[in-house]
N, CA, C and O atoms as a Tripos MOL2 file, in Angstrom:
@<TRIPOS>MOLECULE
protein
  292   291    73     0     0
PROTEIN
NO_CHARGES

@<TRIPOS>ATOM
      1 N          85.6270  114.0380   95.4980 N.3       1 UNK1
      2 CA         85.6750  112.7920   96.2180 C.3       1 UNK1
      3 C          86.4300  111.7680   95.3790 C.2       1 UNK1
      4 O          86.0820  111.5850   94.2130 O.2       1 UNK1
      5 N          87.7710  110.8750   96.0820 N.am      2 UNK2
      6 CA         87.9590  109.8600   95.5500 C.3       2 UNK2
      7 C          88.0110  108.6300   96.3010 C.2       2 UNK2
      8 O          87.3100  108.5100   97.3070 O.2       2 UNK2
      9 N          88.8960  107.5560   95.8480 N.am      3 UNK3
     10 CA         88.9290  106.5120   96.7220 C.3       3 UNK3
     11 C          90.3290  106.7640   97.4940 C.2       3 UNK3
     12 O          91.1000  107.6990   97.2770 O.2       3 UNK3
     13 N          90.5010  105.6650   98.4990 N.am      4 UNK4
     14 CA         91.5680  105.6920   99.6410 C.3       4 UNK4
     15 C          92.3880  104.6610   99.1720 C.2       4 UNK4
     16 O          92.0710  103.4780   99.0500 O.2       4 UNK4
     17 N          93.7760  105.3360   98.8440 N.am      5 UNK5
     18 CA         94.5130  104.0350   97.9780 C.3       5 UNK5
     19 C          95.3070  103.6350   99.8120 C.2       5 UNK5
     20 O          95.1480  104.1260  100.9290 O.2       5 UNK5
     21 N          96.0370  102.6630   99.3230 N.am      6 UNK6
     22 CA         96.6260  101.7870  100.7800 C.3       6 UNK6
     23 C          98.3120  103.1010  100.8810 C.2       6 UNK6
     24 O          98.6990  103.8680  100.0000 O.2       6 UNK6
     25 N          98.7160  102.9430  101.8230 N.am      7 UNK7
     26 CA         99.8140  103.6520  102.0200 C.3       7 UNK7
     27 C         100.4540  102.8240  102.0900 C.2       7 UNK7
     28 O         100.2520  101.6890  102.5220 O.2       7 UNK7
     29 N         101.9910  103.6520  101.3430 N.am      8 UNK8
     30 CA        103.1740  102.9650  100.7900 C.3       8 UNK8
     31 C         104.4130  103.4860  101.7070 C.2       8 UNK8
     32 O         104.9970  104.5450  101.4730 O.2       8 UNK8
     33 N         104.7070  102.7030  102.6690 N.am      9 UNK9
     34 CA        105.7730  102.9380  103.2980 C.3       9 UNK9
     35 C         107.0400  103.2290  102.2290 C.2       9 UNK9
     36 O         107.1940  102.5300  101.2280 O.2       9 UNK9
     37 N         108.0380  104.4910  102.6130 N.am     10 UNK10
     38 CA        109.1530  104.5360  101.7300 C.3      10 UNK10
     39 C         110.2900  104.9430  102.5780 C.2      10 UNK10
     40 O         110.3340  105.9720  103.2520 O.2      10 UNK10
     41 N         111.0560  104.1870  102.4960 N.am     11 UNK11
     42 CA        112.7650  104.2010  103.3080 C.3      11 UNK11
     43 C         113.6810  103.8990  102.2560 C.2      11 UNK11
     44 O         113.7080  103.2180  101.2300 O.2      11 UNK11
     45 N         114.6010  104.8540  103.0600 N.am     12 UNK12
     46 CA        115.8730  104.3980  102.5230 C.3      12 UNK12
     47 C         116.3120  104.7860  100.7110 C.2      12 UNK12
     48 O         116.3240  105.8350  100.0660 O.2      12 UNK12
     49 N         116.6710  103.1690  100.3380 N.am     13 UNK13
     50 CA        117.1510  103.4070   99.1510 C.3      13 UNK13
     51 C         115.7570  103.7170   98.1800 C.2      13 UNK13
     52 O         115.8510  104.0330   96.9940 O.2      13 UNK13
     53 N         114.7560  103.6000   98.7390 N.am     14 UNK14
     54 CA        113.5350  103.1830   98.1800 C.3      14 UNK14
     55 C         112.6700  104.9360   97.8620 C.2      14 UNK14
     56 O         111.6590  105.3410   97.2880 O.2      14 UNK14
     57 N         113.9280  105.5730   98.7150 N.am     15 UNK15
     58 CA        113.0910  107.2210   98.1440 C.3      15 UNK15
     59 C         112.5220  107.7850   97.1280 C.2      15 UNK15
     60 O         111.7170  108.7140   97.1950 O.2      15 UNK15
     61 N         113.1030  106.9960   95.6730 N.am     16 UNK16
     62 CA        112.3450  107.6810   94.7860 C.3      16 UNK16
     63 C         110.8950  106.9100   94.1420 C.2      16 UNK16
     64 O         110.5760  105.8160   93.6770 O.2      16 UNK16
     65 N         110.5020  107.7420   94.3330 N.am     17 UNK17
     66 CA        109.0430  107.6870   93.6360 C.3      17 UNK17
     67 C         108.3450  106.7440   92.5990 C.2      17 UNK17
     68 O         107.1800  106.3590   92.5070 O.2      17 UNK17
     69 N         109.3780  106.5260   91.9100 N.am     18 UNK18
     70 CA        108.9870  105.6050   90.9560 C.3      18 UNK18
     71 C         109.1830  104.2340   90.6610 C.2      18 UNK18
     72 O         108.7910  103.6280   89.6640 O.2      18 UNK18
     73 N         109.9400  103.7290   91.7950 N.am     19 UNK19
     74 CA        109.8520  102.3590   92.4520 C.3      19 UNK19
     75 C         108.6930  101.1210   92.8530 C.2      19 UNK19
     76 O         108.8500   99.9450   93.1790 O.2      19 UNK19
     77 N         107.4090  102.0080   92.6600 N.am     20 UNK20
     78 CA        106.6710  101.5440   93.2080 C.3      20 UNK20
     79 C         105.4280  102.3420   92.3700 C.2      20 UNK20
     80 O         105.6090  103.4740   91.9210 O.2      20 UNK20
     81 N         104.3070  101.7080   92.2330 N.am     21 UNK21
     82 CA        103.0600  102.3390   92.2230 C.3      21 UNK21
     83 C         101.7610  101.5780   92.3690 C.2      21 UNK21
     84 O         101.7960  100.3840   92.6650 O.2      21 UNK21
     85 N         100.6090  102.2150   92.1740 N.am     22 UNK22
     86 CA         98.7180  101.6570   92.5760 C.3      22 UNK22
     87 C          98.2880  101.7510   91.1080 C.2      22 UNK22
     88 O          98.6080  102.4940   90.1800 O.2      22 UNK22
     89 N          97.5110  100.8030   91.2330 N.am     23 UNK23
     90 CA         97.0430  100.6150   89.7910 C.3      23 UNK23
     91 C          95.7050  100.1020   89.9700 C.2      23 UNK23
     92 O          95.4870   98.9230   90.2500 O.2      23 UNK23
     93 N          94.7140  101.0660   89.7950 N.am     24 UNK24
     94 CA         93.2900  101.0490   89.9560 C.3      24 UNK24
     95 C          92.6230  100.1830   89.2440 C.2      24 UNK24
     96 O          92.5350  100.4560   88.0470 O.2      24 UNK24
     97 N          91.8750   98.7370   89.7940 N.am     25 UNK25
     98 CA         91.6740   97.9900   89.0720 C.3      25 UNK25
     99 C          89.8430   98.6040   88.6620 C.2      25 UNK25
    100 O          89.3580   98.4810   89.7870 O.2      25 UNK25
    101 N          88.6880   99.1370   87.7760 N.am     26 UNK26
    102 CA         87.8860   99.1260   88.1040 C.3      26 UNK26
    103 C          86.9620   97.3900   87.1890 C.2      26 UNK26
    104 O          87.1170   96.7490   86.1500 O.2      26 UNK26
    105 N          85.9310   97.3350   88.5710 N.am     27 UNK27
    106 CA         85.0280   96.3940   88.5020 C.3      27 UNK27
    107 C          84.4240   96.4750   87.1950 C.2      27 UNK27
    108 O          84.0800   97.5510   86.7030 O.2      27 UNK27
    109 N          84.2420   94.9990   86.4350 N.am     28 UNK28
    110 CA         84.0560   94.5520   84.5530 C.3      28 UNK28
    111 C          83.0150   93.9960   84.8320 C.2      28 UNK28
    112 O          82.7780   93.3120   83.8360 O.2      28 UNK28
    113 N          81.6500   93.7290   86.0740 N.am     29 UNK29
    114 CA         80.8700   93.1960   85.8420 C.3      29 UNK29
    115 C          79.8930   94.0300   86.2410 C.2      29 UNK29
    116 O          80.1840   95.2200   86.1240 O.2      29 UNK29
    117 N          78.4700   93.7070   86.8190 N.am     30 UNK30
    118 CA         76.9880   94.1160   86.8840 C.3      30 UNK30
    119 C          77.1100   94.3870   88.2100 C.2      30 UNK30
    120 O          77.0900   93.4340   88.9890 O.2      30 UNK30
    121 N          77.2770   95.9130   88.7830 N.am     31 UNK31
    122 CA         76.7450   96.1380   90.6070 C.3      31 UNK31
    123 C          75.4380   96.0560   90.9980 C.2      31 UNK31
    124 O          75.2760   96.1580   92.2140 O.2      31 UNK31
    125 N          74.3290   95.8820   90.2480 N.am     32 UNK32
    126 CA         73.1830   95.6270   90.6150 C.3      32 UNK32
    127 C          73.2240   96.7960   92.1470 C.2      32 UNK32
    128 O          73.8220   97.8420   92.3990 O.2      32 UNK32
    129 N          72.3120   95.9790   92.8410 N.am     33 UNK33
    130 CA         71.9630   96.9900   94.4550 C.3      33 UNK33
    131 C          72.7370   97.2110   95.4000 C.2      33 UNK33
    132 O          72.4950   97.8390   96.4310 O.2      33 UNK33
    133 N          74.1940   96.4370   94.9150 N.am     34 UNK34
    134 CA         75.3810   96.0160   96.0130 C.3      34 UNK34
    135 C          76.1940   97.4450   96.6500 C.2      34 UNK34
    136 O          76.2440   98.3440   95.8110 O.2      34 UNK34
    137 N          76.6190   97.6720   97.5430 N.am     35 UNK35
    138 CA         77.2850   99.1500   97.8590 C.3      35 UNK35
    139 C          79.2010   98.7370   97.6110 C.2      35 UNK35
    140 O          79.9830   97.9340   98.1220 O.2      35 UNK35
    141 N          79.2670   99.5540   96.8020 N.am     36 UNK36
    142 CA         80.5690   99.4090   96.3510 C.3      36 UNK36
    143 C          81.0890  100.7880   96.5480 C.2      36 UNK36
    144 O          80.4990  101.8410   96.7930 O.2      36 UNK36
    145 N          82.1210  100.5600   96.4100 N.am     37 UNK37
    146 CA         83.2530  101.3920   96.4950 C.3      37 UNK37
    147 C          83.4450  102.1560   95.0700 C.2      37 UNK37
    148 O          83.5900  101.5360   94.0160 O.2      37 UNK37
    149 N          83.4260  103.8530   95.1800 N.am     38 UNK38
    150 CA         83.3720  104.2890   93.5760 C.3      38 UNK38
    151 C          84.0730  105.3520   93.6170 C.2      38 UNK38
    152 O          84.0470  106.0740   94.6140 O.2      38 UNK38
    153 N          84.9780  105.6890   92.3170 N.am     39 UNK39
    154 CA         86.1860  106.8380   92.1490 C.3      39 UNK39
    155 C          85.5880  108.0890   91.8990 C.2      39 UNK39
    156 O          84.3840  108.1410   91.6470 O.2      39 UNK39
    157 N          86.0990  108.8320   91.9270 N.am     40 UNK40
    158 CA         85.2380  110.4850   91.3860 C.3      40 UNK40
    159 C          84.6090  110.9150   90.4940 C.2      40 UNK40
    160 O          84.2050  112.0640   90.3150 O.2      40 UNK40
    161 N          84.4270  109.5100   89.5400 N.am     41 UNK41
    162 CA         83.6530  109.8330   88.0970 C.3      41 UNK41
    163 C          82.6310  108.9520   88.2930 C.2      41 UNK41
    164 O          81.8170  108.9880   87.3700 O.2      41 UNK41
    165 N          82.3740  108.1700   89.1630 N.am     42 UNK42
    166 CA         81.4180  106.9360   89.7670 C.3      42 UNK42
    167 C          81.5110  105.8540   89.3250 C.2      42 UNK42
    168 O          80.4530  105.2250   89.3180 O.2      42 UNK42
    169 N          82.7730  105.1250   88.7560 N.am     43 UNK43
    170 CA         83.3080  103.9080   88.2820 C.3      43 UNK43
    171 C          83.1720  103.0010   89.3010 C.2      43 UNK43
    172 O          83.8590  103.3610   90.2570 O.2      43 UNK43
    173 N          82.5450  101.9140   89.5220 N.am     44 UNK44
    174 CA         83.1210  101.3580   90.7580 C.3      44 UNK44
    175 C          84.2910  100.7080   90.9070 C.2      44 UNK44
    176 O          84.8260  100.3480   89.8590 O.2      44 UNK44
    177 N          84.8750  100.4390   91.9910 N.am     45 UNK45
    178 CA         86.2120  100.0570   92.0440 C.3      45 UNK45
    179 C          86.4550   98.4840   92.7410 C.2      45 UNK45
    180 O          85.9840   98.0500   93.7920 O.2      45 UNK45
    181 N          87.2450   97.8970   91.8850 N.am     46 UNK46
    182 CA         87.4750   96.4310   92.4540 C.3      46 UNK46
    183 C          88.8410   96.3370   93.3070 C.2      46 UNK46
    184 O          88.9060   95.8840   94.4500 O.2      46 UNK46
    185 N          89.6780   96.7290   92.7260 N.am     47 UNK47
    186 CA         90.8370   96.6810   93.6410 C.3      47 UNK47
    187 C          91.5960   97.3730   93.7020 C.2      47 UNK47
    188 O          90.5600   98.0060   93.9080 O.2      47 UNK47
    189 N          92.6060   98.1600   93.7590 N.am     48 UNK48
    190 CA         93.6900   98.4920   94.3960 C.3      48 UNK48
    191 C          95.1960   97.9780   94.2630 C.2      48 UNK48
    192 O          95.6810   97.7990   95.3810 O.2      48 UNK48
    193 N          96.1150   97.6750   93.1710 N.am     49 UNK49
    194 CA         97.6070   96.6990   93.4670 C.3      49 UNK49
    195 C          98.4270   97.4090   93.4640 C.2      49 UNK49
    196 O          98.4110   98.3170   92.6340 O.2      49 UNK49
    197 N          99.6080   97.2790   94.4980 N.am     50 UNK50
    198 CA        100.6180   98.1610   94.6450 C.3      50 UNK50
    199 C         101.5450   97.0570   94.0870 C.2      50 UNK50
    200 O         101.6040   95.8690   94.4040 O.2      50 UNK50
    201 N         102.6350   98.1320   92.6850 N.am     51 UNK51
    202 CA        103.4360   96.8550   92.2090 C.3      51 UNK51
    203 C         104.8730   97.7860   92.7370 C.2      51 UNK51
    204 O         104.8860   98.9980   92.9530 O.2      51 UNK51
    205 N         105.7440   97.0700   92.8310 N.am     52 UNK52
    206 CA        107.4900   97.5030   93.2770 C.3      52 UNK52
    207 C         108.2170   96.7880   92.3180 C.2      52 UNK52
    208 O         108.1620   95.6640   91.8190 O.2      52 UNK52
    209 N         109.0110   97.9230   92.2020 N.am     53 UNK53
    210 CA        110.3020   97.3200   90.7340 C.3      53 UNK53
    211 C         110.8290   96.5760   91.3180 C.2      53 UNK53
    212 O         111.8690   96.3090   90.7150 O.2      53 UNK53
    213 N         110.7130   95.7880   92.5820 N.am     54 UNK54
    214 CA        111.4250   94.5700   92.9230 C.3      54 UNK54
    215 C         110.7290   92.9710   92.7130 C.2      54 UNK54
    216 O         111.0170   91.8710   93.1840 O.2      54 UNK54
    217 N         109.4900   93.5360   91.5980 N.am     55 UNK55
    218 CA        108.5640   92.3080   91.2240 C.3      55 UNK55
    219 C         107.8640   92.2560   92.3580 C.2      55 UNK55
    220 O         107.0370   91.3880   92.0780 O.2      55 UNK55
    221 N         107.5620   92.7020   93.7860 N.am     56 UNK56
    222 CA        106.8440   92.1970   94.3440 C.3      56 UNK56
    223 C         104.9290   92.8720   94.5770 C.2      56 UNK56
    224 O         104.7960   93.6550   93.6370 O.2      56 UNK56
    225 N         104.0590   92.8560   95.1020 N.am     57 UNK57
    226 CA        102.8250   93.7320   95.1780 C.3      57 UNK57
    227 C         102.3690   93.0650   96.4780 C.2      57 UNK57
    228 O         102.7340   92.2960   97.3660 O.2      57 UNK57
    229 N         101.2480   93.9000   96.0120 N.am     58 UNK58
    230 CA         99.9720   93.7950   97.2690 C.3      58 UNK58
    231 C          98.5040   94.5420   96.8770 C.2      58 UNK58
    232 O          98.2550   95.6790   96.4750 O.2      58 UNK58
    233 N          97.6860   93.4250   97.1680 N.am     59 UNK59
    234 CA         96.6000   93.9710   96.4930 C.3      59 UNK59
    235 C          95.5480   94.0370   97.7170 C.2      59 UNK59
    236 O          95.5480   93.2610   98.6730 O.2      59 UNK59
    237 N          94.6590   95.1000   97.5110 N.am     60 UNK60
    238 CA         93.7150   95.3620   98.2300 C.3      60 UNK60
    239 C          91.9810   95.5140   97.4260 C.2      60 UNK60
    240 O          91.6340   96.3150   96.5580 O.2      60 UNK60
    241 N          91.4180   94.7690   97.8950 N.am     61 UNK61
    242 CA         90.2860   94.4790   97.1970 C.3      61 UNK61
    243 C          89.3970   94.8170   98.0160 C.2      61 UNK61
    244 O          89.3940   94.4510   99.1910 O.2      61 UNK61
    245 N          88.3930   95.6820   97.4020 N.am     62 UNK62
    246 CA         87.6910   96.4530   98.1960 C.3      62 UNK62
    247 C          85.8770   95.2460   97.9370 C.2      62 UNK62
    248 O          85.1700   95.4890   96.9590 O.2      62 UNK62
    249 N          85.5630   94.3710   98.7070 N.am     63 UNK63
    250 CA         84.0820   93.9520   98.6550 C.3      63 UNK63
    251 C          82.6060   94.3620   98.5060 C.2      63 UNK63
    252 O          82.2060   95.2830   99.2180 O.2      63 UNK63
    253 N          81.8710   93.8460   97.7620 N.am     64 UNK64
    254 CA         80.4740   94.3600   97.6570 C.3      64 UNK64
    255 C          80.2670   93.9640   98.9740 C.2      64 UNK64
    256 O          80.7990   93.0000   99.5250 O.2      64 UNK64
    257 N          78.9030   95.3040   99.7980 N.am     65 UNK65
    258 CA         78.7940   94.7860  100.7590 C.3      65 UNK65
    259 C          77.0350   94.8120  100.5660 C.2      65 UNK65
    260 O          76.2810   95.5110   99.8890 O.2      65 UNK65
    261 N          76.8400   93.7500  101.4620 N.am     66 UNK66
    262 CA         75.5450   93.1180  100.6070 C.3      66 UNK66
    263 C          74.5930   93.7360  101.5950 C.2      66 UNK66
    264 O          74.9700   93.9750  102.7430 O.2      66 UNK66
    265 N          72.8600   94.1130  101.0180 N.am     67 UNK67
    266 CA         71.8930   95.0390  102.0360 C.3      67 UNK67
    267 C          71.0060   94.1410  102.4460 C.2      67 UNK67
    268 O          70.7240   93.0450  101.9630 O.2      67 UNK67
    269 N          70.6560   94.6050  103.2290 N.am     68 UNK68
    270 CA         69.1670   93.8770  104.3040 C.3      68 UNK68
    271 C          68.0680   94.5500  104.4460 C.2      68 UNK68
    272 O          68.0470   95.5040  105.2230 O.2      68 UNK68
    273 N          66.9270   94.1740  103.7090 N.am     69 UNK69
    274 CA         65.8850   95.1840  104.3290 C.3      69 UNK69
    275 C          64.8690   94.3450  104.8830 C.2      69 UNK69
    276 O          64.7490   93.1580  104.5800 O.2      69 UNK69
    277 N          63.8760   95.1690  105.9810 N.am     70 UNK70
    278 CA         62.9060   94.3480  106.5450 C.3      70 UNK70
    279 C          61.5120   92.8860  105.2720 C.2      70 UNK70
    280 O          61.0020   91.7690  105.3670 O.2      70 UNK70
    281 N          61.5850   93.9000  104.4350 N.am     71 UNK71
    282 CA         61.1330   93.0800  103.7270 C.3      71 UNK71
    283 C          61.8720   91.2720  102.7810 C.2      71 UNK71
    284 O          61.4730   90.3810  102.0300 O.2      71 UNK71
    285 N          63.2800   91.7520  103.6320 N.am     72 UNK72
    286 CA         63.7350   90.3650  102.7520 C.3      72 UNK72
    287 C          64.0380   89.4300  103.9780 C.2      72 UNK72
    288 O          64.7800   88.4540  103.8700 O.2      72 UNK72
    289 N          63.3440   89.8300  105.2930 N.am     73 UNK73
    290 CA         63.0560   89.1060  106.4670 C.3      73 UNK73
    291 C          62.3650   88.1210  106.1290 C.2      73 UNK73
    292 O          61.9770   87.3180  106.9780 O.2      73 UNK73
@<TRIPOS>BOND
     1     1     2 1
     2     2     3 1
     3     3     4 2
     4     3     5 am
     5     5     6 1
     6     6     7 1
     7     7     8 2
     8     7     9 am
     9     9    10 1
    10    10    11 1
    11    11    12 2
    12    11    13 am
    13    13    14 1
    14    14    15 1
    15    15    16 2
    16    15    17 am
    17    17    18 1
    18    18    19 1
    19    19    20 2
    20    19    21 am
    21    21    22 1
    22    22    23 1
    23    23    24 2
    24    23    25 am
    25    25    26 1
    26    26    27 1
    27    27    28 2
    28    27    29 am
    29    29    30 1
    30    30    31 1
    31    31    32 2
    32    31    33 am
    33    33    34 1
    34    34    35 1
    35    35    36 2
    36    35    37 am
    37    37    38 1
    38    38    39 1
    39    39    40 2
    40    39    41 am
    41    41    42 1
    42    42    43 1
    43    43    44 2
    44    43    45 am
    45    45    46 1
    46    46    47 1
    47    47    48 2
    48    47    49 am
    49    49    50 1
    50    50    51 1
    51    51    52 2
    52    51    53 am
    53    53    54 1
    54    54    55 1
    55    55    56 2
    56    55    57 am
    57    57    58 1
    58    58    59 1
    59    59    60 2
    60    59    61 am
    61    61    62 1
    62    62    63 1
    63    63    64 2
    64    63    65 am
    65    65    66 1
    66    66    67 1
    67    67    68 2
    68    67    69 am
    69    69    70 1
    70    70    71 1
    71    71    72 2
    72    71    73 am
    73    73    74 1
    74    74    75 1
    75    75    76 2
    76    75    77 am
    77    77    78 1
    78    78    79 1
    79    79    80 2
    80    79    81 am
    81    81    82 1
    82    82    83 1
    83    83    84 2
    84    83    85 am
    85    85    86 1
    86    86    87 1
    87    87    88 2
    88    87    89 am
    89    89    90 1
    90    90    91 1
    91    91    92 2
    92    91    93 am
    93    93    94 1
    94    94    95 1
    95    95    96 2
    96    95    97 am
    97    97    98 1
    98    98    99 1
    99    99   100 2
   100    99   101 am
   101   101   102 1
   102   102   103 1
   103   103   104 2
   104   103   105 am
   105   105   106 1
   106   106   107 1
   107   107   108 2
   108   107   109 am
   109   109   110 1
   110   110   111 1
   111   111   112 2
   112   111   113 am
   113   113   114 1
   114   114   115 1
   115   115   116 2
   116   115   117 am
   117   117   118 1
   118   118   119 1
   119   119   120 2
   120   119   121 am
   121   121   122 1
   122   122   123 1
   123   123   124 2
   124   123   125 am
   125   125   126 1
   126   126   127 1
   127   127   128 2
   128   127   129 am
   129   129   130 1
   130   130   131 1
   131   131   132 2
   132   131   133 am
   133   133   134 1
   134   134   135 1
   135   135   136 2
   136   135   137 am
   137   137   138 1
   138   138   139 1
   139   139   140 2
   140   139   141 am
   141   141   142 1
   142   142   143 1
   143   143   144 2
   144   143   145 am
   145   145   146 1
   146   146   147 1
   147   147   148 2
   148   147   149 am
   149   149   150 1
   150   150   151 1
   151   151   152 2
   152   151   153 am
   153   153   154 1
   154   154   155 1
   155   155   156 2
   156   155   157 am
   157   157   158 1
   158   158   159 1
   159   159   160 2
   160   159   161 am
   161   161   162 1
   162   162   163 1
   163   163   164 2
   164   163   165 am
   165   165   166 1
   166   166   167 1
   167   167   168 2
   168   167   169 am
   169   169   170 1
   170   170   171 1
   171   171   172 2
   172   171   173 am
   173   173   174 1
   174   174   175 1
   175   175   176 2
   176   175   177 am
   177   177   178 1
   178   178   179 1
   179   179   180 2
   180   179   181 am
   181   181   182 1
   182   182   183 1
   183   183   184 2
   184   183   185 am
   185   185   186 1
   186   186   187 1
   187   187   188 2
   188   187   189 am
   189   189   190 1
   190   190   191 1
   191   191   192 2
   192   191   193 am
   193   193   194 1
   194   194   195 1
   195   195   196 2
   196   195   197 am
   197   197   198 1
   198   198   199 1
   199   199   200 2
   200   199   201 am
   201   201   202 1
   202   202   203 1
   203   203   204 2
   204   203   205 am
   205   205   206 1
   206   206   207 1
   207   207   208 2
   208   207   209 am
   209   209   210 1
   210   210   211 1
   211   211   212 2
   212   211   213 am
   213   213   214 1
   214   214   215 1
   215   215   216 2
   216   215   217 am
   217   217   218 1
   218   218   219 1
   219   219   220 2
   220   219   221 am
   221   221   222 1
   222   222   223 1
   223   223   224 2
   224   223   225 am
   225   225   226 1
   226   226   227 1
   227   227   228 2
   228   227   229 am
   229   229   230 1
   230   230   231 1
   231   231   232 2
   232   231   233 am
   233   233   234 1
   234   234   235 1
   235   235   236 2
   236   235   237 am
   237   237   238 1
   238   238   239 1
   239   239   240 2
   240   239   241 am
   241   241   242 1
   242   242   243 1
   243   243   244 2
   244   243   245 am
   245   245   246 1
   246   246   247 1
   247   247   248 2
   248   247   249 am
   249   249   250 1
   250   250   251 1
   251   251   252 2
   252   251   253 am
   253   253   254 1
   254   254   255 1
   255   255   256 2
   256   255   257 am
   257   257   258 1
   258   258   259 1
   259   259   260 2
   260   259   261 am
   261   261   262 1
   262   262   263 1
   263   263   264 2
   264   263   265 am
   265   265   266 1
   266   266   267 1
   267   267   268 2
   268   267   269 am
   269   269   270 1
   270   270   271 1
   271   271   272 2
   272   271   273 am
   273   273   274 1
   274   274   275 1
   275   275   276 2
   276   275   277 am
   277   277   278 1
   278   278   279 1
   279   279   280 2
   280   279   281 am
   281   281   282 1
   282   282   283 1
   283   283   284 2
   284   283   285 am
   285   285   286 1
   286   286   287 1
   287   287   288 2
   288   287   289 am
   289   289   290 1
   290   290   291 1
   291   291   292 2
@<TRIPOS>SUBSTRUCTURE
     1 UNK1         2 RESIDUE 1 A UNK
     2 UNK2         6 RESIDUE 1 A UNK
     3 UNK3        10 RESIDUE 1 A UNK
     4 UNK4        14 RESIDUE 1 A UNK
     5 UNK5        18 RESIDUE 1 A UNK
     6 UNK6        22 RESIDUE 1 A UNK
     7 UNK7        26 RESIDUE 1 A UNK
     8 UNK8        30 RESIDUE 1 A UNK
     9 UNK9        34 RESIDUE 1 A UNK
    10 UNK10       38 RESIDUE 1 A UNK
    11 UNK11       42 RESIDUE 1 A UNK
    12 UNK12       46 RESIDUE 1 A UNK
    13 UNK13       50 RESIDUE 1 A UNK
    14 UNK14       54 RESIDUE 1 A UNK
    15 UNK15       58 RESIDUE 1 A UNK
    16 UNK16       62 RESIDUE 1 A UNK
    17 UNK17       66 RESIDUE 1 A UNK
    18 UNK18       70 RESIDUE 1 A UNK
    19 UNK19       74 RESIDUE 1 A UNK
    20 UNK20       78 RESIDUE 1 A UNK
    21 UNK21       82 RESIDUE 1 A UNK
    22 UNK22       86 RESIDUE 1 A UNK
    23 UNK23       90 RESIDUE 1 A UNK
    24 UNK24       94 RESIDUE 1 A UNK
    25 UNK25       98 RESIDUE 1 A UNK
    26 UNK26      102 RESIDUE 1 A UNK
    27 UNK27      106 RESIDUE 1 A UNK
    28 UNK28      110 RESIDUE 1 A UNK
    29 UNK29      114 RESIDUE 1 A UNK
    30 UNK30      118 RESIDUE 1 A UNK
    31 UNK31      122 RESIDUE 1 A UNK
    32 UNK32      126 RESIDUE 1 A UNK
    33 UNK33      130 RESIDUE 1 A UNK
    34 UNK34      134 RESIDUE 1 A UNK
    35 UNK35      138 RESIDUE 1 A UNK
    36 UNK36      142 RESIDUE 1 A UNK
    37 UNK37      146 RESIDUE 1 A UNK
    38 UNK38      150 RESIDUE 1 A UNK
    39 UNK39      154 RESIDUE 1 A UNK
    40 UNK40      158 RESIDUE 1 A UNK
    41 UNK41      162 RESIDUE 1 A UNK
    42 UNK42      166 RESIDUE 1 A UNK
    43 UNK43      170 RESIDUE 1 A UNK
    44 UNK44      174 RESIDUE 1 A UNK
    45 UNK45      178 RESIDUE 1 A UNK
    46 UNK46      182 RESIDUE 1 A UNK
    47 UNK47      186 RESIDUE 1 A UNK
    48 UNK48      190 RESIDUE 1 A UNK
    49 UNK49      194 RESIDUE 1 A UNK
    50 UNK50      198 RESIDUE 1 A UNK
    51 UNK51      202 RESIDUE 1 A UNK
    52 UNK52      206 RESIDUE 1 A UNK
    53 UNK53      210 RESIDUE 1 A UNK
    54 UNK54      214 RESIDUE 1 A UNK
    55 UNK55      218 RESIDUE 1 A UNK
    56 UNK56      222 RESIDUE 1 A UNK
    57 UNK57      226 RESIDUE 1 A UNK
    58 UNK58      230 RESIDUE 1 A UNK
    59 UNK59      234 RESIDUE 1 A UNK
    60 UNK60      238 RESIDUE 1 A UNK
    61 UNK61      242 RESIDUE 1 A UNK
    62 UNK62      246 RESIDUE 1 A UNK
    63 UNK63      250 RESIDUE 1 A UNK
    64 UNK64      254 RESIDUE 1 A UNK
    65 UNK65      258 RESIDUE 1 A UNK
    66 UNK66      262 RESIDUE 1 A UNK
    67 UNK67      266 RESIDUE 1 A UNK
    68 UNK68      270 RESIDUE 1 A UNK
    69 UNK69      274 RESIDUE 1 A UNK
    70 UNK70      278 RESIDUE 1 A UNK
    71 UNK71      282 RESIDUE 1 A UNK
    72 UNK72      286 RESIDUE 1 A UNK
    73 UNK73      290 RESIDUE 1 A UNK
């Protein structure tokens, strides 16, 4: 099991491979009870940045998603 990196459209002059890449940011603080997002070694994961040798990116940040139980009614 890993995580789902974002897909990288590639055209054109942009065919080779190494133009571009993801760079796994993992999470530097405390997950406590929160459901996060975690890589195949159980790191949890904060984000996701796609950088392009044209200086530009895009980052995808994956959120704690927070629980509810009847007792915190």
């Amino acid at each position: 099991m890993g995580i789902l990196a974002p897909y990288v459209e590639v055209t054109g002059a942009e065919l080779d491979k190494r133009k571009q890449r993801h760079v796994v940011v993992e999470r530097a603080d405390y997950v406590g009870n929160e459901l996060v997002r975690v890589n195949a070694a159980g790191r949890p994961i904060q984000s996701i940045v796609t950088e392009r040798a044209d200086g530009s990116n895009d980052t995808h940040v994956f959120a704690p998603t927070a629980q509810a139980s009847r007792n915190d009614i």
